[in-house]
TORVOSE-499206 format. One record per residue (C-alpha): residue in one letter; x, y, z. Coordinates in steps of 0.02 Angstrom, whole numbers, plus 32768, in hexadecimal, padded with zeros to 4 digits. Layout:
N
AXYZ ...
END
This chain:
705
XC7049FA0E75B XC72FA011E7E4 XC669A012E82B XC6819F51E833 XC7259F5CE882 XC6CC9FDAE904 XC63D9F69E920 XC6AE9ECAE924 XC70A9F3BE9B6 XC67B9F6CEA0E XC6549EB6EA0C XC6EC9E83EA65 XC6DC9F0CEAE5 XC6309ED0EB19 XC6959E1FEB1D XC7149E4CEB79 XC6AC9EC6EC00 XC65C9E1EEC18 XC6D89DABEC38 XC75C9E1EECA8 XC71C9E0CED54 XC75C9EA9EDAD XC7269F4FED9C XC7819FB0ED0C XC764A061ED01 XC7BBA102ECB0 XC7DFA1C2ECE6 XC82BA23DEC8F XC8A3A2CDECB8 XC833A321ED2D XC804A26EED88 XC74CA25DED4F XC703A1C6ED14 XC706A1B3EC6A XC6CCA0F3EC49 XC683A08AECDE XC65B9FE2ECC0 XC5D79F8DED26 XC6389F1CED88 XC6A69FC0EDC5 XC5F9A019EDE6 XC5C19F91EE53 XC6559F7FEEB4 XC650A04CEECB XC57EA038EEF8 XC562A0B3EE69 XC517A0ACEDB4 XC597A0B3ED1C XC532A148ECE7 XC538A1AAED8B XC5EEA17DEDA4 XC620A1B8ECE8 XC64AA275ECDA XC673A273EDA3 XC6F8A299EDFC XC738A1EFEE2E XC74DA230EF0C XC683A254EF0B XC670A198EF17 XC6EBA178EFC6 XC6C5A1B9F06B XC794A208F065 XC77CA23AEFA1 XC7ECA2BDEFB1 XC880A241F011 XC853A1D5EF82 XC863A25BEEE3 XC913A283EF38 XC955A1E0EF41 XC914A1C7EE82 XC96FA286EE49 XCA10A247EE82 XCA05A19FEE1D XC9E3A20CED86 XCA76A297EDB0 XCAE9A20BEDDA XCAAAA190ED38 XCAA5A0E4EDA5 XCA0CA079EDE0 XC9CEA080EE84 XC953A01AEEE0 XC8DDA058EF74 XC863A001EFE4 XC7CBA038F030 XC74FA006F094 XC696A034F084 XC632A036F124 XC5A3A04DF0F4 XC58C9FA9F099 XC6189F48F0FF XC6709F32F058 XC7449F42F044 XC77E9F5CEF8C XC8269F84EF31 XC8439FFDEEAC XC8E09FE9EE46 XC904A083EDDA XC986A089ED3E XC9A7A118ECCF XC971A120EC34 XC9C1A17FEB90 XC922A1F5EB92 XC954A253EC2A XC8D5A1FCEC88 XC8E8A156ED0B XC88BA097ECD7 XC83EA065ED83 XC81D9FA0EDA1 XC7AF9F99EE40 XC7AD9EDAEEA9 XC7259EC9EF2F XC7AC9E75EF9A XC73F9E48F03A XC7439DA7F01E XC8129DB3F01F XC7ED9E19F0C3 XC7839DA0F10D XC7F19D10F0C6 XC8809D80F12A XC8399D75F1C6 XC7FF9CD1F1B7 XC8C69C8DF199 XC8E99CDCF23B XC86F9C78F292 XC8849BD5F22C XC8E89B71F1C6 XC8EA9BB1F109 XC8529B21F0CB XC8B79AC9F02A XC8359A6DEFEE XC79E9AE8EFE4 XC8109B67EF79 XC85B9AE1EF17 XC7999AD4EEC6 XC7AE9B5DEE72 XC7E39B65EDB8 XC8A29B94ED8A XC8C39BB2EE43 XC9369B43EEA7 XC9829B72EF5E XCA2E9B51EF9D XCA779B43F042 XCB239B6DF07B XCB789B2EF121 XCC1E9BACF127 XCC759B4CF1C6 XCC739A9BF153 XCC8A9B02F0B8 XCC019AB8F069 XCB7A9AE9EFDE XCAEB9A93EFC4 XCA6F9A9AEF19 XC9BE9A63EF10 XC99A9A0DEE63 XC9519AB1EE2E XC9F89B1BEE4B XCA479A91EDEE XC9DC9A7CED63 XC9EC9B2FED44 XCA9D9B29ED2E XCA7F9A95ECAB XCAEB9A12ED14 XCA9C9975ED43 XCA569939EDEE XCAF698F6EE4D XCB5F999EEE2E XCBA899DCEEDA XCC099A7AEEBC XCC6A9AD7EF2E XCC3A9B89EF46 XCCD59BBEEED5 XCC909B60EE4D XCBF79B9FEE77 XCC339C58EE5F XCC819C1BEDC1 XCBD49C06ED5F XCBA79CB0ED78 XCBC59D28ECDE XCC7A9D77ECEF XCC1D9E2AED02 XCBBC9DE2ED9D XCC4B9D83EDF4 XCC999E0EEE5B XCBDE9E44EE92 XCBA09D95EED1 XCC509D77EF23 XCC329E20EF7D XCB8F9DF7EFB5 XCBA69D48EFEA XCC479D7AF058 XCBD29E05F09E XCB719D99F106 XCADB9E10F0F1 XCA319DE0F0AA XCA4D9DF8EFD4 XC9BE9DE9EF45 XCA219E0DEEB1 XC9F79E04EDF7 XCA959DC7EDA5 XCAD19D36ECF8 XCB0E9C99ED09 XCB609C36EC6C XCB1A9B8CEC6D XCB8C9AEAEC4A XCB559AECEB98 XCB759B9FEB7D XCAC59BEBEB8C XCAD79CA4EBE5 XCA2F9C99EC67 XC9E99D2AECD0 XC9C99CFAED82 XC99B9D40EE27 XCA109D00EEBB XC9D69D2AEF7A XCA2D9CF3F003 XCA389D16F0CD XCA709CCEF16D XC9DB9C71F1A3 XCA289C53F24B XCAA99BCFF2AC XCA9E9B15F2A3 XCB099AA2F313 XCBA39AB2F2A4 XCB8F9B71F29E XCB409BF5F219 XCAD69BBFF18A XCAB29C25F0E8 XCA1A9BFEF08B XC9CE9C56EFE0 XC9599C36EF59 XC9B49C26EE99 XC9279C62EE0A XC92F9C5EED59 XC8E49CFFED10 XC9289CF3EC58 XC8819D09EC21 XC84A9DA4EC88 XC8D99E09EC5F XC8EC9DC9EB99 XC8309E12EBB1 XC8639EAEEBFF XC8D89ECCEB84 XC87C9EBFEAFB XC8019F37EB52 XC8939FA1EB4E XC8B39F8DEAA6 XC7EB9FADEA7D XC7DBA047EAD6 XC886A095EA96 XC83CA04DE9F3 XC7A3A0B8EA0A XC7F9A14CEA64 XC877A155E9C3 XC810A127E92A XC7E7A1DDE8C3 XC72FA190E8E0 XC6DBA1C2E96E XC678A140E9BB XC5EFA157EA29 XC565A119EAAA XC4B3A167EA92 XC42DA12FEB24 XC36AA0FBEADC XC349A1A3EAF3 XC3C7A1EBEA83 XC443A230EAF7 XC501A238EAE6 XC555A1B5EB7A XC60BA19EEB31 XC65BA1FBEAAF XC71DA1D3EA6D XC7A2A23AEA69 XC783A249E9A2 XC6FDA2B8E9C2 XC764A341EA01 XC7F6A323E981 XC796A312E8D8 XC6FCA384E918 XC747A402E987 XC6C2A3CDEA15 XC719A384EAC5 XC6CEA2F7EAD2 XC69AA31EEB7E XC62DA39DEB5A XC5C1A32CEAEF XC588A2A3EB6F XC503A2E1EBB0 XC4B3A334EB28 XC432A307EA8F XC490A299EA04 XC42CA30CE985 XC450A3A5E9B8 XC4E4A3C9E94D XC497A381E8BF XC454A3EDE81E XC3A8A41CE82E XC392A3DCE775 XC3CDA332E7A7 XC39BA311E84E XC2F6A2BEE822 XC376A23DE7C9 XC3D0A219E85A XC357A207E8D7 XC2F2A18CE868 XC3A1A12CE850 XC3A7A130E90B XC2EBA0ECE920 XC31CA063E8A9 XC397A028E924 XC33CA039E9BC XC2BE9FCDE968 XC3199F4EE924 XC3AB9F20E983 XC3FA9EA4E90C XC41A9F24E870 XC4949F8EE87A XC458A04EE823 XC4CDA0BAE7B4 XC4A5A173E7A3 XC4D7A20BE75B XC4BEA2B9E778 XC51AA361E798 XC56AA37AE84F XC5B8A41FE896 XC643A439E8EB XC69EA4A0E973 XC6ACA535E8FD XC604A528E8AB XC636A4F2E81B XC5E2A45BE7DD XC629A3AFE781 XC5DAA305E744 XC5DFA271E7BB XC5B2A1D1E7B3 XC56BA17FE84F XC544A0B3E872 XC4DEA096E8F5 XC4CE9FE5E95D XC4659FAAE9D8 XC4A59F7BEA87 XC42B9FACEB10 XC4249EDEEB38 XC4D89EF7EB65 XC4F59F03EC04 XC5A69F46EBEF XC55C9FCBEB69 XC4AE9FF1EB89 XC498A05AEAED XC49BA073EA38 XC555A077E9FD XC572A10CE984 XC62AA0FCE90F XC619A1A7E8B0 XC694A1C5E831 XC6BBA27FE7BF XC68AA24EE713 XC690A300E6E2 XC730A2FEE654 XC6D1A24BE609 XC62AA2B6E600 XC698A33AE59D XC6D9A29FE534 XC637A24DE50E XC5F0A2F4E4DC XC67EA31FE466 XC676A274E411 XC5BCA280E408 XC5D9A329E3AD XC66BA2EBE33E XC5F7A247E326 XC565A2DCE2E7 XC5DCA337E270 XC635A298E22C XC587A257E1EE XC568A308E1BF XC5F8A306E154 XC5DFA239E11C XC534A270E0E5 XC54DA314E087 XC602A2F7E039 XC5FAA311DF80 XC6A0A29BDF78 XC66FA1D4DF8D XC6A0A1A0E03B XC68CA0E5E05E XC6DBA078E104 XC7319FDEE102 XC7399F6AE1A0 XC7E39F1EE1AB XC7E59E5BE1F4 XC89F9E25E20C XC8CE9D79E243 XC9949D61E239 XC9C89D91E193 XC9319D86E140 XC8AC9E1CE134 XC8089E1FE0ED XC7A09ECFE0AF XC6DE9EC8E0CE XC68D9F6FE0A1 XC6249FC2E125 XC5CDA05CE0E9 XC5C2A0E0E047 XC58CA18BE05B XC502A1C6DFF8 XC565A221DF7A XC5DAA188DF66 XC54CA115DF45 XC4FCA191DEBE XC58AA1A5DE78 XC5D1A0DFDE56 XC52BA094DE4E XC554A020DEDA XC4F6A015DF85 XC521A003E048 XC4939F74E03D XC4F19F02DFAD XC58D9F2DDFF9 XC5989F2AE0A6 XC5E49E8BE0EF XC62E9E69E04C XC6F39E52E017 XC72C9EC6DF79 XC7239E20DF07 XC6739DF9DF42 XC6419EAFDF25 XC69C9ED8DE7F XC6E09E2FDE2E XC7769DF2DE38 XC7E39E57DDB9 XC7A49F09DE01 XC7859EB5DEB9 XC8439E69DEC1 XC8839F17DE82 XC8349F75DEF6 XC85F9F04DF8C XC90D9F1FDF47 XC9129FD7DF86 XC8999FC4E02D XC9229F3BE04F XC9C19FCCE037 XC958A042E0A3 XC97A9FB3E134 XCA0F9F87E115 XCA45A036E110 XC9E0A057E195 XC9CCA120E160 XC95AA171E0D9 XC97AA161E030 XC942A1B5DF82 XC91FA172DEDE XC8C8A16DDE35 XC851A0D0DDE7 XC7FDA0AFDD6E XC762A04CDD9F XC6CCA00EDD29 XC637A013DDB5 XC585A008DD8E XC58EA0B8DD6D XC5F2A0B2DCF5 XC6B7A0BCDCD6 XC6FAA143DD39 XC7A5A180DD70 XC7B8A191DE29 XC82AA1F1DEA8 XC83BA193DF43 XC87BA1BCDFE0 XC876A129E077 XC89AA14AE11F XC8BEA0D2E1A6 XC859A0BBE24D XC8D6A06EE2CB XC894A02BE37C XC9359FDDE3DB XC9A09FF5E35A XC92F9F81E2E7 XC8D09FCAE23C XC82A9F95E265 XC7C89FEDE1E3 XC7EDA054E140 XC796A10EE129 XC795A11DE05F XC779A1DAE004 XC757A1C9DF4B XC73CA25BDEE4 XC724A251DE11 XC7A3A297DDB3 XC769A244DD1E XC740A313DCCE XC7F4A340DD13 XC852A2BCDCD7 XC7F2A2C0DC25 XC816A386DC28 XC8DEA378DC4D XC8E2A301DBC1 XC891A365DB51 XC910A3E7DB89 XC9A5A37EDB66 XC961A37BDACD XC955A430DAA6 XC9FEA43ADAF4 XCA3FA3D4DA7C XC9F3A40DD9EE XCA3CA4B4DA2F XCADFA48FDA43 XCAE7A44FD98D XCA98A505D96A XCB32A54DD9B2 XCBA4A4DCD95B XCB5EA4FDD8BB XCB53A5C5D8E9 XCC00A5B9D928 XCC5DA568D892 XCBE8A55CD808 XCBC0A618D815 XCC5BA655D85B XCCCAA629D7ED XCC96A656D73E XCC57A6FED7AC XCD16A706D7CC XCD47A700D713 XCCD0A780D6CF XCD04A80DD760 XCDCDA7E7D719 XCD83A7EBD66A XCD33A88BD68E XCDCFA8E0D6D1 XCE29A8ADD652 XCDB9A8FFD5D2 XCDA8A9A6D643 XCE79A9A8D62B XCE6CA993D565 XCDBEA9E9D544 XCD7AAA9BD582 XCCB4AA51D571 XCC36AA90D5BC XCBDBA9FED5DE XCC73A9A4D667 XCC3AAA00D6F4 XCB88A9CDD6FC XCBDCA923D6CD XCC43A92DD751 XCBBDA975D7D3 XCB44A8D8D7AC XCBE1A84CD7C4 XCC08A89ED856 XCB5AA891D891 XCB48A7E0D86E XCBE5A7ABD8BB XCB89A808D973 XCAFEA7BFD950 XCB69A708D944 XCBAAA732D9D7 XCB22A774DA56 XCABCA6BDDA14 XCB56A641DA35 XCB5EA6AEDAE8 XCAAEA683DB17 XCAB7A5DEDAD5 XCB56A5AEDB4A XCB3EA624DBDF XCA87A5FFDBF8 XCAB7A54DDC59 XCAAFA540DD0C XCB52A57CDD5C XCB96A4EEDDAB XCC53A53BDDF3 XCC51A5F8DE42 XCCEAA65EDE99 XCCEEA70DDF07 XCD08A78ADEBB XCD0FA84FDEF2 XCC86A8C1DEA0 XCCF9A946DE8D XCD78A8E2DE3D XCCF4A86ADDAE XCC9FA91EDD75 XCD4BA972DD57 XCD85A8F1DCFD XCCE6A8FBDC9A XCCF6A9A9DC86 XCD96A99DDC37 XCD50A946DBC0 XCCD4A99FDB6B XCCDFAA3EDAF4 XCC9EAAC4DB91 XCCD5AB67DB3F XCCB3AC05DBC9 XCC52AB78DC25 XCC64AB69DCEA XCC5BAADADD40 XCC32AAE2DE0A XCC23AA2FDE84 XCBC1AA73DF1C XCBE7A9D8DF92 XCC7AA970DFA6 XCC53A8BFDFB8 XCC65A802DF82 XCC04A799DEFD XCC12A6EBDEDE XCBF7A6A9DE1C XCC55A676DD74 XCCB6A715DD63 XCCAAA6F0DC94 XCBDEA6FCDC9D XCBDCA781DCF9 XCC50A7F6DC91 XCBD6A7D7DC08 XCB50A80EDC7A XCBA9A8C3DCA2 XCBF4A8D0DBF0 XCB4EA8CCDBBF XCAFFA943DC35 XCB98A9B9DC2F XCB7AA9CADB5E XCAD2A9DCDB80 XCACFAA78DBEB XCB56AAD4DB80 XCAE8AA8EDAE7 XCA50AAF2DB1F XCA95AB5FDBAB XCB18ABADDB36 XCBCEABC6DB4B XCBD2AC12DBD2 XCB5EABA6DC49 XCB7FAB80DCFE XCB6EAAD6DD1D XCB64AA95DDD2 XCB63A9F0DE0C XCB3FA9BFDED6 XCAF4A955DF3E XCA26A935DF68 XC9F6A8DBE021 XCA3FA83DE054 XCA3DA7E6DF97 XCA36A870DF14 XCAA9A8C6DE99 XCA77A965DE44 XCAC1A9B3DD94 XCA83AA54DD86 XCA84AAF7DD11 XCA5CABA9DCE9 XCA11AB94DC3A XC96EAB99DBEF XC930AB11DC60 XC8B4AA73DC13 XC7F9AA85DBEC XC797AA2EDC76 XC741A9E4DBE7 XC7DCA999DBB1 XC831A946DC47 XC7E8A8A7DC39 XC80EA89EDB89 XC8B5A8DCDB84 XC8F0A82BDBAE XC8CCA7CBDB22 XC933A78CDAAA XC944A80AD9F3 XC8E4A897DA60 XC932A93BDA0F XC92DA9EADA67 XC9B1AA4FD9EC XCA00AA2ED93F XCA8CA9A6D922 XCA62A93FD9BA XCA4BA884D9B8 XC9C1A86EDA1D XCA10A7F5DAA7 XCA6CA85DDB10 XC9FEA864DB97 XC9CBA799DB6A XCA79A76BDB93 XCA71A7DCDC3D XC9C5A778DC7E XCA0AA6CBDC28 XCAB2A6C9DC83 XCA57A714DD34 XC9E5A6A0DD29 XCA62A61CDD2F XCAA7A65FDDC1 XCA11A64BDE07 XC9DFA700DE11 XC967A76BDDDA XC95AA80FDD7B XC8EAA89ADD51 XC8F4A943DD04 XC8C4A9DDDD6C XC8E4AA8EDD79 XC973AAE2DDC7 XC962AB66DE63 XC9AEABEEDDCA XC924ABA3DD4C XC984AB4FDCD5 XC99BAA86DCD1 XC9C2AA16DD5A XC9D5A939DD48 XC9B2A8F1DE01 XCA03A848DE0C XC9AAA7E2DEB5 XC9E1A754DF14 XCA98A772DEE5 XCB19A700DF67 XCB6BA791DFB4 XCBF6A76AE033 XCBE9A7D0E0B7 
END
């Protein structure tokens, strides 16, 4: 869009160059020539490309007089207008100069010998109404000041927009002029001296017109002195000068740099872009080969591009290629190139170049996300399938797009029978309407969401996890990006575990009463009979209750403390393993906690878990073991000791549930410690101490630092 807004521009330069009938030329700070159109050129007896890049005093006989008179309009910031007259070719012109916001001055040069000659002429004759009434927009007027009266030709009049039989006074005349212009006209008029002055007039119907008013004393009739002027309406000219104006501050301030490149490939205007988006002052490029600062690797590109244009004048070329800048670096730009040597005003190919560099980073990113999203469509082991979204108003139809590979193995179902097609067309209208039932929530909520189906598919009935994820474009869904994996193993397996679950906790019930109690009644029955009966057999009686009712309760532990821990609390080290401690029979036992720190857990499990360890070391470490407990890396507990240590045979094993290593154990000890880490989520593994004797490492432990 911005190429065609270029080209439209250049377009209305060219136009406007054409239609404005003075000279119009630019300089910048340092007064040389910086755009020359031809009409300027001629008036000057120069070329537009000898004048441009000049200082503007090589082209008057008094150039330095001249560049003085044009410094102090740009120190002082107000227009100025000079005239000069060239010998040489008998010719008088004006030159009107206004600063510009740039630094620079905007010339406007009038060959003004026919004014000159016209000058001289009113001093010999009477001002000739008729022959400068002919001309278009222009009227003359005539003022007698002794009779105080003001006379309009139909031209002066129709230019005000009144009709043929207005007579104003010369107050009323004043009166049309814009309110800005009054004091200025008044000035001149009371004067007496010979005025050409561009100034506004408000019509009668409103309309604000530009106009050119000159007036002088033509000489002395019989009733005394007689003004006479010329009244021109140059709306046109200056609404085209203007929007010259606007064009070249248009060009001057767009972040593209436009250009003009002769036949021969040489730079003969370059913007003021160039320097601020490429670090090159635009001065220093006219002159000089458009390819030069062009990537050897692309310049083959850009001078075909340019050949294109050369030889065919009504297509407009579009390039790309790498450019450097002022610090050598280089960037991507973009460069349209139009033919206007047939233009008088142009004379050249017109260049709009444009830093594409951060959309080249773009396109190549996309193009590599594009490369690893079809990597990852293709080679996905979950099924992946796309929905395009079509919403009118409330209602919202789903027509499937694509399935992976590993989605269309796996249902049965194919992007060829699907594609184009709404769930109910594709899968019936039972499975079709339920589906659409959750592609429509992931709309409506207008965020993923995550779910489980059941869908019978031509592969079979299988039970799905879905996740569907929204693509919004304008804040509208416009398509649906569906991830599918089978769970249909999982979910069988976690029934099947409920099931053992439940089959275990009626274990547990059953141990817990059923057992329990009448284990209850024969330890008080054999008490009794150890108070009223001296019998040898009661002890090993005794002994083998006893061991039952530890065996009872080391299988209801791992029964009920092998479940996920769902609630956990801090808790100091020092403070869980001296409470644990306490607890157990330690004899001459020592008990040392290396580190001081903070573990998160159920503080219940886990004094099962050093109870058990504790009784284990003074078990086979003997009564007077030292037992030390500390902490391992980031995520790791260590209980340590100084006894006989565990076979490396045996470490593995050692875990498992009614594994024995010394008379009158149970056997699940150690089960119970793995069961109840494990549903912490740790880990734990037997290994030997830095003294040799036994050590339990416990990893990925939530210690809070």
């Amino acid at each position: 869009m911005e190429r065609e807004d270029s080209a439209e521009g250049s377009l209305l330069l060219r136009d406007a160059l054409k239609r404005v009938t003075d000279g119009v030329a630019a300089l910048d700070a340092a007064l040389r020539y910086t755009a020359v159109n031809e009409a300027a050129a001629t008036i000057l007896g120069r070329t537009p490309e000898s004048l441009r890049g000049t200082r503007v005093g090589e082209a008057f006989d008094d150039g330095r007089a001249v560049e003085e008179e044009l410094e102090a309009a740009m120190a002082d910031g107000r227009p100025t207008t000079l005239e000069r007259y060239d010998a040489e070719r008998d010719r008088w012109f004006e030159v009107r100069a206004h600063p510009d916001d740039d630094g620079g001055l905007s010339l406007t040069l009038i060959d003004v010998t026919d004014r000159k000659q016209r000058e001289r002429e009113l001093e010999r004759q009477e001002y000739l109404f008729d022959s400068v009434q002919e001309l278009a927009d222009v009227g003359v007027w005539e003022y007698e000041p002794a009779a105080d009266r003001l006379t309009w030709s139909d031209g002066v009049r129709a230019i005000h927009g009144v009709d043929a039989s207005y007579e104003p006074t010369v107050g009323e005349a004043i009166e049309f002029y814009h309110p800005d212009d009054r004091e200025v006209i008044t000035a001149a008029v009371e004067d007496g001296e010979r005025y050409d002055l561009d100034l506004r007039i408000v019509r009668t119907d409103g309309e604000v017109r530009d106009v050119r008013t000159r007036g002088a004393v033509v000489g002395d009739d019989s009733n005394g002195t007689v003004l006479r002027g010329v009244f021109q309406d140059i709306t046109e000219r200056k609404e085209r000068e203007r929007e010259l104006e606007r064009f070249r501050a248009f060009v001057e301030n767009s972040s593209d740099t436009t250009s003009v490149v002769d036949s021969d490939g040489v730079i003969r205007y370059a913007s003021g872009a160039a320097g601020r988006t490429g670090d090159v002052p635009p001065e220093t490029l006219v002159g000089r080969d458009a390819f030069e600062r062009i990537h050897p690797d692309d310049r083959d590109a850009a001078e075909r591009a340019f050949e294109r244009a050369l030889a065919n004048p009504e297509e407009d070329q579009v390039v790309q290629y790498r450019g450097r800048r002022g610090d050598g670096t280089w960037v991507w730009l973009e460069s349209a190139c139009v033919n206007r040597l047939d233009d008088g005003d142009v004379e050249g190919v017109v260049v709009v170049t444009r830093d594409i560099t951060e959309r080249k980073r773009r396109e190549q990113e996309r193009a590599a996300l594009t490369e690893e999203y079809r990597a990852v469509f293709d080679n996905a082991d979950d099924a992946i399938f796309l929905i395009d979204v079509e919403s009118d108003g409330d209602d919202v139809t789903f027509r499937y797009a694509r399935l992976s590979p590993a989605h269309e193995s796996q249902t049965g179902l194919t992007t060829a029978e699907l594609k184009g097609k709404t769930p109910r067309e594709a899968l019936g209208p039972e499975t079709g309407a339920e589906v659409a039932r959750n592609y429509r929530r992931c709309v409506e909520a207008a965020e993923p969401i995550t779910y489980q189906e059941v869908l019978a598919l031509p592969g079979g009935a299988r039970t799905w996890q879905t996740k569907l994820a929204p693509v919004v474009v304008d804040g509208e869904v416009t398509r649906i990006v569906g991830i599918a994996r089978d769970v249909t193993e999982q979910v069988e397996y976690e029934q099947e575990l409920r099931r053992k679950n439940e089959r275990l906790d009626e274990f547990a019930s059953v141990i817990s009463h059923d057992i329990r109690n009448p284990l209850s009644v024969a330890l008080g029955r054999v008490q009794l009979l150890e108070e009223e009966s001296e019998s040898g057999h009661l002890p090993p009686l005794m002994r083998s209750l006893l061991r039952i009712e530890a065996i009872v309760d080391d299988t209801l532990t791992l029964a009920r403390h092998g479940e996920t821990v769902a609630e956990t609390e801090s808790m100091s080290i020092t403070g869980l393993v001296g409470q644990c401690w306490g607890t157990v029979d330690v004899a001459d036992a020592t008990l040392e906690v290396d580190d001081e720190f903070t573990v998160r857990g159920d503080r219940d499990r886990l004094r099962h878990v050093f109870e058990n360890l504790f009784s284990n070391s003074i078990t086979h470490g003997g009564p007077d073991v030292t037992v030390r407990v500390g902490r391992l890396g980031e995520d790791g507990i260590y209980v340590a000791d100084d006894g006989p240590g565990i076979a490396a045979s045996e470490r593995e094993t050692v875990f498992e549930p009614g594994h024995k290593s010394s008379a009158g154990g149970t056997g699940f000890g150690l089960s119970i410690v793995r069961r109840i880490a494990e549903a912490h989520g740790w880990t734990v593994a037997a290994a030997e101490s830095e003294t040799g004797g036994a050590q339990f490492e416990f990893r990925g432990v939530d210690i809070v630092d």
